[in-house]
C-alpha positions as CSV (number, residue, x, y, z in Angstrom):
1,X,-20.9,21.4,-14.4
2,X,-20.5,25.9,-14.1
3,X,-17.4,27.1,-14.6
4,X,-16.9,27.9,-10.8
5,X,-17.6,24.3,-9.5
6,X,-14.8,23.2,-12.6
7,X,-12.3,25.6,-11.4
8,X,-12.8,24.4,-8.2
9,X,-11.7,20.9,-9.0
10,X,-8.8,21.6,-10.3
11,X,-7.4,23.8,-8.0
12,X,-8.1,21.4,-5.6
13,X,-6.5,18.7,-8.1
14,X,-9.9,16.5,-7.5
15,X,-10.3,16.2,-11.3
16,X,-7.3,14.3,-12.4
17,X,-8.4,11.5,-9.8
18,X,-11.8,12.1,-9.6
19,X,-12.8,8.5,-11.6
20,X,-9.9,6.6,-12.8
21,X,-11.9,3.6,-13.6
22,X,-14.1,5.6,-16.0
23,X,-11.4,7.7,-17.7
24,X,-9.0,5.2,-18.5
25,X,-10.7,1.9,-18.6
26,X,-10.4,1.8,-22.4
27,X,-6.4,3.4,-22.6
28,X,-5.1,2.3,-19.5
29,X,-3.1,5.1,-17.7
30,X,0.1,6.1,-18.2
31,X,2.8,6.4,-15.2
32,X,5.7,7.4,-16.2
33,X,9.0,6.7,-17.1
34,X,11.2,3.6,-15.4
35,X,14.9,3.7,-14.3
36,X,16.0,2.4,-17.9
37,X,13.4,5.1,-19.7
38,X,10.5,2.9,-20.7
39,X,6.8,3.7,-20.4
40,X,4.7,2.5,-17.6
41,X,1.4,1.8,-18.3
42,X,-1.2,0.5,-15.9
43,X,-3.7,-1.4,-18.1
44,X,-7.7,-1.8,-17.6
45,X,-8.8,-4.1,-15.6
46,X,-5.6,-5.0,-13.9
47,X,-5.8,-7.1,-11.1
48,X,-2.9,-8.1,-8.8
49,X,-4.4,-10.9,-6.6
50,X,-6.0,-8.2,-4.1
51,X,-9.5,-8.3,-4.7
52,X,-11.7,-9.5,-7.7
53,X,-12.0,-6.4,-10.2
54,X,-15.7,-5.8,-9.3
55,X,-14.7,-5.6,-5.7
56,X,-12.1,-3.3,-6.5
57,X,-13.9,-0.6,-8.5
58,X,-16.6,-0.7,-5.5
59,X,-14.1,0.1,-3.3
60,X,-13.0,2.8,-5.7
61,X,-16.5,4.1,-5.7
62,X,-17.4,3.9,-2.1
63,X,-13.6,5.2,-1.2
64,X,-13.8,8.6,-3.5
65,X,-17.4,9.3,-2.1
66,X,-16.0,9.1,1.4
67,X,-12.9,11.1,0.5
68,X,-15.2,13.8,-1.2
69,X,-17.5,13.9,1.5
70,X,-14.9,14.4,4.5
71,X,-11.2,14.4,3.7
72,X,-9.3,13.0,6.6
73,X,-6.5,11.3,7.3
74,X,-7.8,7.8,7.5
75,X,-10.3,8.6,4.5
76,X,-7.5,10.1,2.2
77,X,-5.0,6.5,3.3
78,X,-7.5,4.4,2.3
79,X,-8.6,5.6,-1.4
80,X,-5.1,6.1,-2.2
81,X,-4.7,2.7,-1.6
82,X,-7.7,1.7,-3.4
83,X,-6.2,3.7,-6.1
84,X,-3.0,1.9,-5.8
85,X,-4.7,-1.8,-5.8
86,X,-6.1,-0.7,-9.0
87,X,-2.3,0.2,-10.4
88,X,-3.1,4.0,-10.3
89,X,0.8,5.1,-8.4
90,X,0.6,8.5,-10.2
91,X,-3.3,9.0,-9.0
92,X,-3.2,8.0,-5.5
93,X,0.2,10.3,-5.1
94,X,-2.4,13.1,-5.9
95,X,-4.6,12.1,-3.3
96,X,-1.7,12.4,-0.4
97,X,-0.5,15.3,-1.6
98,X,-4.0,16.8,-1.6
99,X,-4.4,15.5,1.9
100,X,-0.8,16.4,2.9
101,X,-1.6,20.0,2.6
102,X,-4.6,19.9,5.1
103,X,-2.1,17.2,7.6
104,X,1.4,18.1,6.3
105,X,2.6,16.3,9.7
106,X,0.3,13.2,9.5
107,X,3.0,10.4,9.5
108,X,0.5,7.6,8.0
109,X,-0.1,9.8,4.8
110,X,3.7,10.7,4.7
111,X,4.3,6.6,4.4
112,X,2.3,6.2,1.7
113,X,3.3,8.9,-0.1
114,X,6.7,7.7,-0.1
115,X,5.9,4.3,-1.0
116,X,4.7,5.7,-4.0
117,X,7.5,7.8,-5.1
118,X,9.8,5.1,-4.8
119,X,7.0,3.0,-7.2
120,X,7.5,5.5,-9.8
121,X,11.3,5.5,-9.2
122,X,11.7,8.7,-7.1
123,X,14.0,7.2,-4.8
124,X,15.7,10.4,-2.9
125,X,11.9,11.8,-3.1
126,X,10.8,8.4,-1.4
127,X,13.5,8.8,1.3
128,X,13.4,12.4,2.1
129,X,9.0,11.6,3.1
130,X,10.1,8.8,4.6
131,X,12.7,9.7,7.3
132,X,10.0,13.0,8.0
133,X,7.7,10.4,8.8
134,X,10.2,8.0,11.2
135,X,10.7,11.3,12.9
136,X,7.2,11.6,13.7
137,X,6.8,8.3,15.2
138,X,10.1,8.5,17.1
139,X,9.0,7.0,20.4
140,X,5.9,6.4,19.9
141,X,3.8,3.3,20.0
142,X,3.1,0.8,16.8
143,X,0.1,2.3,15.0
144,X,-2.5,0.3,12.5
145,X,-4.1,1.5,9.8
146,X,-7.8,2.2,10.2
147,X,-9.0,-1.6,7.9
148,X,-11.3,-0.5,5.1
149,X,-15.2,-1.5,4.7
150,X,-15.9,-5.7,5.7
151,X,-16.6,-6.4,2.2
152,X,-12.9,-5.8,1.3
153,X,-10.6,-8.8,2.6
154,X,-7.5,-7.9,5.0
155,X,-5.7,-6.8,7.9
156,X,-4.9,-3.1,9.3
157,X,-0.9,-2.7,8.4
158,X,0.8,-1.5,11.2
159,X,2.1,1.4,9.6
160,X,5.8,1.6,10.9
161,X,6.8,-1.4,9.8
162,X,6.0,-0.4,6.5
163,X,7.6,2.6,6.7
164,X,10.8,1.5,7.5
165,X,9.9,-1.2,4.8
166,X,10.3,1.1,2.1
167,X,13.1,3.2,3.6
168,X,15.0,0.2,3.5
169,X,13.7,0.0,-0.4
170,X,14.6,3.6,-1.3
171,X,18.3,3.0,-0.1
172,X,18.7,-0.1,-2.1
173,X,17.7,1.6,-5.1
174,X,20.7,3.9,-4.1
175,X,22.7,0.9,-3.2
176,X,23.3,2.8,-0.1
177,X,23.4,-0.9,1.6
178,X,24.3,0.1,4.6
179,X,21.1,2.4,4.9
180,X,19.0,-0.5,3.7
181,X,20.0,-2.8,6.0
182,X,19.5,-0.5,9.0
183,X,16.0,0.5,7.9
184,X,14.6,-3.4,6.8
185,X,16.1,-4.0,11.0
186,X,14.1,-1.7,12.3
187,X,11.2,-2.8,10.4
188,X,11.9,-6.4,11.5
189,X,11.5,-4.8,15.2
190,X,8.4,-3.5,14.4
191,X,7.0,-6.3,13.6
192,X,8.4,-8.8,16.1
193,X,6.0,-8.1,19.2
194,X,3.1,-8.4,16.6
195,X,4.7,-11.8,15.4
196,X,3.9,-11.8,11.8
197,X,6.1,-14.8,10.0
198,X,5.8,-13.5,6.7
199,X,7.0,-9.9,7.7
200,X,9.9,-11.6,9.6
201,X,10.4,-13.9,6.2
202,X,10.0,-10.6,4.2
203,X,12.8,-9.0,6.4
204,X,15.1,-11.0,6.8
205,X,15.6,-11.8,2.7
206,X,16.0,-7.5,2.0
207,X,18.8,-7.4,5.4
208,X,20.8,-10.4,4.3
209,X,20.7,-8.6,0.3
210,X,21.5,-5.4,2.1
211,X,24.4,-6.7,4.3
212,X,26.0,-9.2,2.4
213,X,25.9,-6.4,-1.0
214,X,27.2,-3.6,2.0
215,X,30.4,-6.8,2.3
216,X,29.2,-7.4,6.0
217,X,28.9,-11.0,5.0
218,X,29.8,-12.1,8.5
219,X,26.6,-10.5,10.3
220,X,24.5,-11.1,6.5
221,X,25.6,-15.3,7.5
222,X,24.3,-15.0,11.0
223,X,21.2,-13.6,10.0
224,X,20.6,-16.6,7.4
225,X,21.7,-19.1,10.7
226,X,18.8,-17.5,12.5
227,X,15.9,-17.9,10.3
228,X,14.6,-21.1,10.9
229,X,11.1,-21.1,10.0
230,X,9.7,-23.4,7.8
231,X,7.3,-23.1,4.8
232,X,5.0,-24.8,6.9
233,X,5.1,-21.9,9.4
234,X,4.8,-19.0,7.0
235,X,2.0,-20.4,5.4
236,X,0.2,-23.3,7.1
237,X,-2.4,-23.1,4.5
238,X,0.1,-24.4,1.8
239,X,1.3,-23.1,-1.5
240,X,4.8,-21.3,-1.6
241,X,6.6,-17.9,-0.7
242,X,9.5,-16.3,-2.8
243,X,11.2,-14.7,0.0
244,X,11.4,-18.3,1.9
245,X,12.2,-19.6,-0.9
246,X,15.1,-17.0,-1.9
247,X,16.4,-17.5,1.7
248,X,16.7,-20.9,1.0
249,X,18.6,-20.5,-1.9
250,X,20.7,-18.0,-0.2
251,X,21.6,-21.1,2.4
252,X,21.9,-23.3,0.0
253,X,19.1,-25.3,0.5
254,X,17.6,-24.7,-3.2
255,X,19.5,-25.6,-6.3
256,X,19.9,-22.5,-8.8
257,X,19.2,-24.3,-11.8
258,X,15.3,-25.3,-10.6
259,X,14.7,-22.2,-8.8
260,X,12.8,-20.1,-11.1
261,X,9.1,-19.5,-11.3
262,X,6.5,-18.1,-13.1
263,X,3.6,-19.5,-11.2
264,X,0.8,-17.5,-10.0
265,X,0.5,-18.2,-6.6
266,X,-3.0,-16.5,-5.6
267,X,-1.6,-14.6,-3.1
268,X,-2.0,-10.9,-2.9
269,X,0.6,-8.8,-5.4
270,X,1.9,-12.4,-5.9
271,X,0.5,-12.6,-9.3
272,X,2.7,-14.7,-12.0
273,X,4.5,-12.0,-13.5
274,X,5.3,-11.3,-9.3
275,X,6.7,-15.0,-8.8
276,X,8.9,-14.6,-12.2
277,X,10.2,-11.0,-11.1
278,X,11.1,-12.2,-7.2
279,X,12.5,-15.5,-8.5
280,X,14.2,-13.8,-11.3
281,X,16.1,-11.2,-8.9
282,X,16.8,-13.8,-6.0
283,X,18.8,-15.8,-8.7
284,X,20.6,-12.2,-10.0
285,X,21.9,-11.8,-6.5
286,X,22.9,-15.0,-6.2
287,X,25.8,-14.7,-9.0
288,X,25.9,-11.0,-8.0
289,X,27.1,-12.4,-4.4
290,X,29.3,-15.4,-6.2
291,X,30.7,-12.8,-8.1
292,X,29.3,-14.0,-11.3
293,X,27.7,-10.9,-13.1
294,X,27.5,-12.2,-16.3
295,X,25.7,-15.0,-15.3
296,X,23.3,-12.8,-13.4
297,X,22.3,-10.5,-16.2
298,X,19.7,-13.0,-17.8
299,X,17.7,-12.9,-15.0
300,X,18.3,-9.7,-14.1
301,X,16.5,-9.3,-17.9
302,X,13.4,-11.8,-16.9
303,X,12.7,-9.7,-14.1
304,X,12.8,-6.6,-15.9
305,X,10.8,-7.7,-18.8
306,X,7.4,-8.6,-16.6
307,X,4.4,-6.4,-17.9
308,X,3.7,-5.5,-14.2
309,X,5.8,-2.3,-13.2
310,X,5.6,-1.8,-9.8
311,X,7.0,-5.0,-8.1
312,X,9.9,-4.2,-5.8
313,X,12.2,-7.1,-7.7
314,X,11.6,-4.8,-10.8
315,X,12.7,-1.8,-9.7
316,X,15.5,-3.4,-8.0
317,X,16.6,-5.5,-10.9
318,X,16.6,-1.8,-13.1
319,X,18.6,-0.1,-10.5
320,X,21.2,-3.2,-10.9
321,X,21.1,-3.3,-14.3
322,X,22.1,0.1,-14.6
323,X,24.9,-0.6,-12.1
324,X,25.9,-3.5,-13.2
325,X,25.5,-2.8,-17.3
326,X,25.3,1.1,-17.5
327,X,26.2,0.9,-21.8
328,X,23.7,-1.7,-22.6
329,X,19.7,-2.3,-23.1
330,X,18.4,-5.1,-21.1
């Protein structure tokens, strides 16, 4: 490599990113720092239900030769998320802000750029890209995401649901509740006329958190009353759902003292240390909500102590813990 085609690369920050797989298969890569000051490390090889690993590091491959070869919008989205599959947050935030400089008003790069400074625990980052980005798409129609190549299993995301998604995650980092539980309803809206069950399920668990934690237990009951899908429904193919299942403890339809899992369900992202972290943090908010904090710090430690960094239940269950305990180590 001459000196000219090296300096090249790093100004254009290519170098950092330019194999991840290669340079830190051995180490792992480091992250950064969480909400209560430990390390995060993404290890080798780390799978979270997405793809098998072989499938993922040909994505890698085929997804950085793309973005080399033409850097656009719907190139850049997809090997940062490739990069993100693989556990590389800190990576594929280099790749949007690379491609934000060339589309600094492209509200699908803006999205995913915020979803990743709230998974290394930048939440007023996280919301400052993502309310530029609702601003963009005010009144505009649903967009998806172009899908990546046939070999790689899944749907396009319609990106404002997401959006407001993780808006409504930012804020209840904050616990600005009242912020959350606006932004998780408008992501409900987004996906209504698209019908998606598990969005709905996904939804309605972070607004009733949001409103019942924001006091507005009265609406946070109604919205429990409404949501009256079955397991069935949200997965006809069988096998269980934390989010239905936290709803149903919510209502009262689960016992607490059963309720905790650490079963890989096989699901994307809904790896075992996933299951123990959701299940975990459902049953913190439960004795958060009976006013029972004590009883709610044990599992607000099993949800923080999962070897996986990035799930929304652990960031959540740090940014209680250090309201809830602010003097003491988990």
């Amino acid at each position: 490599m001459n000196r000219k085609h090296l300096k090249f690369l790093i100004s254009a920050g290519l170098l950092l990113i330019a194999s991840p797989v290669a340079a830190m298969a051995q180490e792992g890569s480091f992250q950064g720092m969480s909400l209560l000051g430990e390390r995060m490390v993404t290890a080798p090889a780390r799978n979270a239900n997405v793809a098998s690993v072989e499938t993922l590091e040909r994505a890698a491959r085929d997804a950085k030769a793309a973005y080399e070869a033409n850097m656009t919008v719907d190139s850049a989205t997809w090997y940062g998320r490739i990069l993100f599959y693989q556990g590389y947050t800190k990576e594929s935030a280099s790749v949007y802000d690379q491609a934000l400089k060339r589309f600094p008003n492209s509200g699908k790069l803006l999205r995913h750029r915020a979803h990743r400074a709230f998974s290394l625990r930048e939440f007023d980052k996280s919301i400052e890209l993502g309310l530029k980005a609702a601003k963009l798409y005010e009144n505009q129609p649903l967009e998806r995401e172009k899908p990546g190549p046939d070999y790689f299993p899944g749907d396009p995301d319609v990106v404002q649901y997401y959006l407001y998604y993780h808006l409504g995650q930012a804020y209840f980092g904050k616990h600005d509740f009242e912020n959350a539980a606006k932004w998780f309803a408008k992501s409900a809206e987004s996906a209504a006329f698209t019908h998606d069950v598990e969005a709905r399920t996904a939804n309605t668990y972070w607004e009733y958190l949001s409103l019942a934690r924001a006091g507005n237990m009265r609406k946070a009951q109604k919205l429990l009353d409404d949501y009256d899908l079955t397991l069935f429904e949200v997965h006809p193919k069988g096998g269980s759902d934390t989010y239905f299942d936290g709803i149903q403890l919510f209502k009262g339809n689960r016992a607490a003292d059963s309720f905790f899992s650490d079963k890989d369900s096989g699901r994307a992202f809904a790896t075992a240390d996933g299951v123990a972290a959701s299940t975990a943090y459902s049953l913190a908010n439960y004795y958060i909500l009976s006013g029972e904090p004590e009883k709610a710090k044990p599992w607000l430690k099993r949800s923080i102590a999962v070897d996986s960094w990035s799930f929304f239940a652990r960031i959540q269950a740090e940014a209680d813990w250090l309201l809830l305990f602010p003097n003491e180590k988990p």
